[in-house]
N, C-alpha and C positions, 0 to 999 in steps of 0.2 A: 504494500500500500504506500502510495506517495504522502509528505508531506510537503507543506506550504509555506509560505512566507512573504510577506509584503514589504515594499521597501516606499517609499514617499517621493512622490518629484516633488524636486527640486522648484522653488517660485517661480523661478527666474526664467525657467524651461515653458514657456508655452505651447501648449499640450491639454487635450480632454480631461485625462487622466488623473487623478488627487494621486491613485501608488498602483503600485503594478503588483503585479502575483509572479514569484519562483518556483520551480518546484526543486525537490530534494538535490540535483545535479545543476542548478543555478541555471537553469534554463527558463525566460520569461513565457509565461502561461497564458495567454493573449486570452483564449475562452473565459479562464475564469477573471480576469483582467478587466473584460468587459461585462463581463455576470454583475460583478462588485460595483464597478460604475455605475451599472444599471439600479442596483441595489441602496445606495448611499442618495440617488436621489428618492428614493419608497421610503427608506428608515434612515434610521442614524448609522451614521461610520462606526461608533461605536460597536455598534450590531453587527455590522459586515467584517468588522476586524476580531472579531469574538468568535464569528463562522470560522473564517479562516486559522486561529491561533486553536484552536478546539482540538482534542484529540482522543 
């Protein structure tokens, strides 16, 4: 089973994105990437970074 990881862009970087998803071999996770995006506008961040750090 994979795990996850979220990292934050950067302000300065203009970009959709608030943070991006990794998976276990530091490979960006575009799917769930844009899952969370999608997600952070429905709920809180809080909530979507809670999904992801869960295990």
């Amino acid at each position: 089973m994979s795990s996850f990881f979220h990292v934050y862009c950067p302000e300065e970087v203009n970009i959709n994105y608030r943070l991006f998803v990794f998976d276990d071999i530091n490979e960006g996770f575009i799917l769930l990437t844009e899952y969370d995006h999608d997600q952070i506008k429905r709920i809180s961040e809080r909530f979507v970074i809670a999904y992801l750090t869960h295990k």
